[in-house]
N, CA and C of each residue as an Amber inpcrd file, in Angstrom:
protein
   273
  97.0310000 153.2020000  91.4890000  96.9210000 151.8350000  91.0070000
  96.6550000 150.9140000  92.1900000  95.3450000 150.4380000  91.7640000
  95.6300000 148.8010000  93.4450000  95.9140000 148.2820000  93.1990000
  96.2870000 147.4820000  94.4050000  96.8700000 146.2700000  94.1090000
  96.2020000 144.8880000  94.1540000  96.3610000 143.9270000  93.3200000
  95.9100000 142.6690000  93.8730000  96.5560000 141.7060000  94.9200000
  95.0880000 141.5690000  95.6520000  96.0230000 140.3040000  97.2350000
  96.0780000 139.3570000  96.2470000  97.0840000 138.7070000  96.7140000
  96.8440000 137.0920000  96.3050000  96.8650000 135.8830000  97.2820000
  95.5100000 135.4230000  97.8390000  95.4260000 134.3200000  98.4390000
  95.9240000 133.1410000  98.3550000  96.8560000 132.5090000  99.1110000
  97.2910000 131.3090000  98.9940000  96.3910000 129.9220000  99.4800000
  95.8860000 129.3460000  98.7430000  94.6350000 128.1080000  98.8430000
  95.3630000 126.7410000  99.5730000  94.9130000 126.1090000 100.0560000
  95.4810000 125.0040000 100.8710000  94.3530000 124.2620000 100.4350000
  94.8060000 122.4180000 100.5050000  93.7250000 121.4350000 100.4080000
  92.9250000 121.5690000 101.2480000  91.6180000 121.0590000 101.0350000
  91.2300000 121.0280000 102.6140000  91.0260000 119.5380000 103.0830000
  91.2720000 119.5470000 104.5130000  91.3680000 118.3770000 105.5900000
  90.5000000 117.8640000 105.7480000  90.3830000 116.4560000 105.8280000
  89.0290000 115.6000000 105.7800000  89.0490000 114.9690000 107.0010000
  88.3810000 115.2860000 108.0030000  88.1430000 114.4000000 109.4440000
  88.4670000 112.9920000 109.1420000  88.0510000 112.3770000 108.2700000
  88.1550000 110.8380000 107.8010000  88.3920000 110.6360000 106.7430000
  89.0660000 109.4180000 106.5170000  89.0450000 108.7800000 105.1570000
  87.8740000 108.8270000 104.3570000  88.1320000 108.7570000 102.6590000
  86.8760000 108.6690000 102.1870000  86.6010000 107.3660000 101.1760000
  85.8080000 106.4460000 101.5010000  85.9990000 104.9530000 101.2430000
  86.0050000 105.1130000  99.3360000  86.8880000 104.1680000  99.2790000
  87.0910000 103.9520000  97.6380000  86.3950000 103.0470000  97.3390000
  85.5720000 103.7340000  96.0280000  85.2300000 102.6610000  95.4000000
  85.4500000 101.8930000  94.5060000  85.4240000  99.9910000  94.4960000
  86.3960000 100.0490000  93.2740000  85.7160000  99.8570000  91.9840000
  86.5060000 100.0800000  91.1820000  85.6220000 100.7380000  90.0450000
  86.6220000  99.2600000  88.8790000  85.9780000  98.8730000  87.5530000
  87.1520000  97.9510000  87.4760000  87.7400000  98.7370000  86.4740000
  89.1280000  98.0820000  86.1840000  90.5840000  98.3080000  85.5450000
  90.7310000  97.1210000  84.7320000  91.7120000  97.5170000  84.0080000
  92.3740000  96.5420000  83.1980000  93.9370000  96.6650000  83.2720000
  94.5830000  95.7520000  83.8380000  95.9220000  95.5720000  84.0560000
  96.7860000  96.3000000  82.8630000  97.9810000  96.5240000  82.8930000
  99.0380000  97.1840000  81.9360000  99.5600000  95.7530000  81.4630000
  99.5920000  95.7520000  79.9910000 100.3380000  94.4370000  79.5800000
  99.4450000  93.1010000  80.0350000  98.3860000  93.2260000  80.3550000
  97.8490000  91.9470000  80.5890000  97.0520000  91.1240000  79.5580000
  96.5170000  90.3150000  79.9410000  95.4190000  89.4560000  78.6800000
  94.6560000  90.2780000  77.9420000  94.4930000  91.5800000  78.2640000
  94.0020000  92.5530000  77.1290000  94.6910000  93.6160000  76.5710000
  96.0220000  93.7180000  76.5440000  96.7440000  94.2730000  75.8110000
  97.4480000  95.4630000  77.3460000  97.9770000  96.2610000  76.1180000
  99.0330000  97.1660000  77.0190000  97.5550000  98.6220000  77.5780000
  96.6620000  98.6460000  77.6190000  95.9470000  99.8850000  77.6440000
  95.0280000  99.7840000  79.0650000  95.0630000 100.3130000  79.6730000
  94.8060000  99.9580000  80.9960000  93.7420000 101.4620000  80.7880000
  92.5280000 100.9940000  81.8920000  91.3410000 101.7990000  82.2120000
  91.5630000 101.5660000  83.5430000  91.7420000 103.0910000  84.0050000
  91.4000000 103.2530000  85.6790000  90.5540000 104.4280000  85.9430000
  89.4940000 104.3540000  87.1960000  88.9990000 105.1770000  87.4890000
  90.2800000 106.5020000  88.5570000  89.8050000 107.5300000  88.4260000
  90.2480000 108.7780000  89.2920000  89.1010000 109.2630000  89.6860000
  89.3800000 108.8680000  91.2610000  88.4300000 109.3550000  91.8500000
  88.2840000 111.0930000  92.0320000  89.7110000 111.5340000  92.2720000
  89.3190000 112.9970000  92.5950000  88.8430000 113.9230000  91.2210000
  89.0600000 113.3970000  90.2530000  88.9500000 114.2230000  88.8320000
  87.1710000 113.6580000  88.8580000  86.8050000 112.5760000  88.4530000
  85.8380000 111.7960000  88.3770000  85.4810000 111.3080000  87.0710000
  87.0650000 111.1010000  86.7930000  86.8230000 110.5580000  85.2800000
  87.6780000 109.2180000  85.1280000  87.2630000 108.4350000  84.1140000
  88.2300000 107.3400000  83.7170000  89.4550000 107.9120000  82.6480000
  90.3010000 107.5500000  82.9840000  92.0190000 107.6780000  82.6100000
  91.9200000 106.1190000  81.6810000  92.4160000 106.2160000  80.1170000
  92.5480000 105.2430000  79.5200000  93.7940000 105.7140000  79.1380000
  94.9770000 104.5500000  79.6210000  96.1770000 104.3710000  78.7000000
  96.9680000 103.8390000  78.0260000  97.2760000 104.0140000  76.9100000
  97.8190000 103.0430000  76.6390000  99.3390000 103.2470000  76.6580000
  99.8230000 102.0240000  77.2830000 101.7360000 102.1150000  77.4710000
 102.1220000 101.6920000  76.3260000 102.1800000 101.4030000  75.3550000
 102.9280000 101.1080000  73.9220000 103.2090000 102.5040000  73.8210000
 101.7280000 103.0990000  73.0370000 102.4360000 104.5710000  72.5730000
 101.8620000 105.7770000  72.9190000 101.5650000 105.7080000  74.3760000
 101.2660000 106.4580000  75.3950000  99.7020000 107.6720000  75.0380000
  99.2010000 106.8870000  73.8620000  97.5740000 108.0020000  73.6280000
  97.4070000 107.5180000  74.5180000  95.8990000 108.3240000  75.1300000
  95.0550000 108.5970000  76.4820000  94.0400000 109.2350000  76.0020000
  93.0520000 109.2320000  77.2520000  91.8070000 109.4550000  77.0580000
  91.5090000 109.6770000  78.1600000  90.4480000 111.0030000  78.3250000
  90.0470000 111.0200000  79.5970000  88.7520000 111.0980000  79.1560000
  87.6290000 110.4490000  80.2650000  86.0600000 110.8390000  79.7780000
  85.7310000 110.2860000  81.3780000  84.3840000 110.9390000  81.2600000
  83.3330000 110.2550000  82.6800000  82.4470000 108.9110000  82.3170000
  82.9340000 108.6100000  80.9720000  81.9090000 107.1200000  80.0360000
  82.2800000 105.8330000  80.7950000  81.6100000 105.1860000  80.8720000
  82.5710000 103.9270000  81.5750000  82.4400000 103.5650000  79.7420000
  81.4070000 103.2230000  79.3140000  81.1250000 102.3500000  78.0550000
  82.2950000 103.1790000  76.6340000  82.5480000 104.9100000  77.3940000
  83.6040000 105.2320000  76.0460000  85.2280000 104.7070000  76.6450000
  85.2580000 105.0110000  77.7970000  87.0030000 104.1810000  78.2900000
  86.9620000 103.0020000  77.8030000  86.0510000 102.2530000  77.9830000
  86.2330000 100.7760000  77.1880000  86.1150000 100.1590000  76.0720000
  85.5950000 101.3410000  75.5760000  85.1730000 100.6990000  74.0610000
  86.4680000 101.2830000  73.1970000  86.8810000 102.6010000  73.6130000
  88.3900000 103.3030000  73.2280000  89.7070000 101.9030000  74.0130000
  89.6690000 101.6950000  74.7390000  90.4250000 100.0720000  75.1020000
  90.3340000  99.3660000  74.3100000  89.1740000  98.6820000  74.0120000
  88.9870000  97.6170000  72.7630000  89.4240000  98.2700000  71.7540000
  89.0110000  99.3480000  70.8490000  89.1470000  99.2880000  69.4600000
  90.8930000 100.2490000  69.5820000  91.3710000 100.3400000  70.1770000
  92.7930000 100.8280000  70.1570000  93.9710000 100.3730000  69.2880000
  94.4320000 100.8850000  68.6650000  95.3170000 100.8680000  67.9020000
  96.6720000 101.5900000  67.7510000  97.9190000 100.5960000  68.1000000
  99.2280000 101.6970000  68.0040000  99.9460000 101.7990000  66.8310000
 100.2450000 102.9770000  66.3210000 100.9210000 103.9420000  65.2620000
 102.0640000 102.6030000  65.5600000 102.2710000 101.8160000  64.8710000
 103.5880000 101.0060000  64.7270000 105.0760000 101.5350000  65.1090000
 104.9350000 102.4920000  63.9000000 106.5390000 103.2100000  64.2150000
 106.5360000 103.9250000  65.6420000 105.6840000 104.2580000  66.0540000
 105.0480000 105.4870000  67.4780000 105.8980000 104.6460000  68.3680000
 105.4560000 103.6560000  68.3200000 105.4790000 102.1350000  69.9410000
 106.9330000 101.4970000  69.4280000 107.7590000 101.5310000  68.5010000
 109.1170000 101.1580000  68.2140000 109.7650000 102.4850000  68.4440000
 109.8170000 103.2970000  68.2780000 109.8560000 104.2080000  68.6000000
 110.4310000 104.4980000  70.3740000 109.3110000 104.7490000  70.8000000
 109.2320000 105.0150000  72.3770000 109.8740000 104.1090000  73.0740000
 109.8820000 102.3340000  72.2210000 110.2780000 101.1330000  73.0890000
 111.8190000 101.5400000  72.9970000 112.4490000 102.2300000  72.3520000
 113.6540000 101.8950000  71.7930000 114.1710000 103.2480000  72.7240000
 113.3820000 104.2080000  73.1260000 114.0530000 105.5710000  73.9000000
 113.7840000 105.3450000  75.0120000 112.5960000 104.0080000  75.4270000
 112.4290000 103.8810000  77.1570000 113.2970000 102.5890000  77.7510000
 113.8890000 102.0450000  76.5980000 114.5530000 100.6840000  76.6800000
 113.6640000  99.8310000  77.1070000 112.4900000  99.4960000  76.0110000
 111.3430000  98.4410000  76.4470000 111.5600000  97.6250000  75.2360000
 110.6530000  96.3920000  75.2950000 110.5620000  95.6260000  74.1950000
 109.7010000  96.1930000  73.6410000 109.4690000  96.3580000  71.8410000
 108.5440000  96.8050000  70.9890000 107.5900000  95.9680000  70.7220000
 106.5120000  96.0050000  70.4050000 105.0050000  94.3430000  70.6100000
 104.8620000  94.7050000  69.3040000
C-alpha cells in the first residue's frame, strides 16, 4: 500500500503591498437601510449583507449586489427574531 505525502501550503509573501482599490459600499444601518455591499478583493466578488436577517449574496455583478440591495426584503419574524437573540433593536 503507498502512502500519500501530504504537503503543507503556506500563503505566499508579497515583496509589497498591493494597492486597494476602492470599490463603493453602502454603510450598515445607514440612509439605505441595514444591507451593506462591499467589495473582497481576495475572493473578487461583492459580499451583500444584510444585518437585520443576515441573507447574503455573493456575485462578481456590481449591477446584481446592488440591485439585490435595493429590492431586499426581511422575513419580519426572521429580523425580530435574531434582534431579540443578538440583543438588537428589531426595524
Amino acid at each position: 500500500m503507498t502512502q500519500a505525502k501530504i504537503i503543507k501550503l503556506r500563503p505566499a509573501v508579497l515583496d509589497r503591498p498591493v494597492p486597494r482599490v476602492a470599490r463603493p459600499a453602502r454603510p450598515p444601518y445607514g440612509e439605505d437601510g441595514p444591507v451593506s455591499v462591499e467589495w473582497e478583493e481576495g475572493r473578487g466578488l461583492y459580499v451583500v449583507v444584510c444585518n437585520r436577517c443576515m441573507e447574503w449574496l455573493y456575485t462578481e455583478r456590481f449591477e446584481q449586489a446592488h440591485g439585490w440591495a435595493d429590492e431586499h426584503h426581511c422575513d419580519p419574524e426572521l429580523a425580530t427574531l435574531l434582534a431579540e437573540v443578538l440583543g438588537r433593536r428589531a426595524a
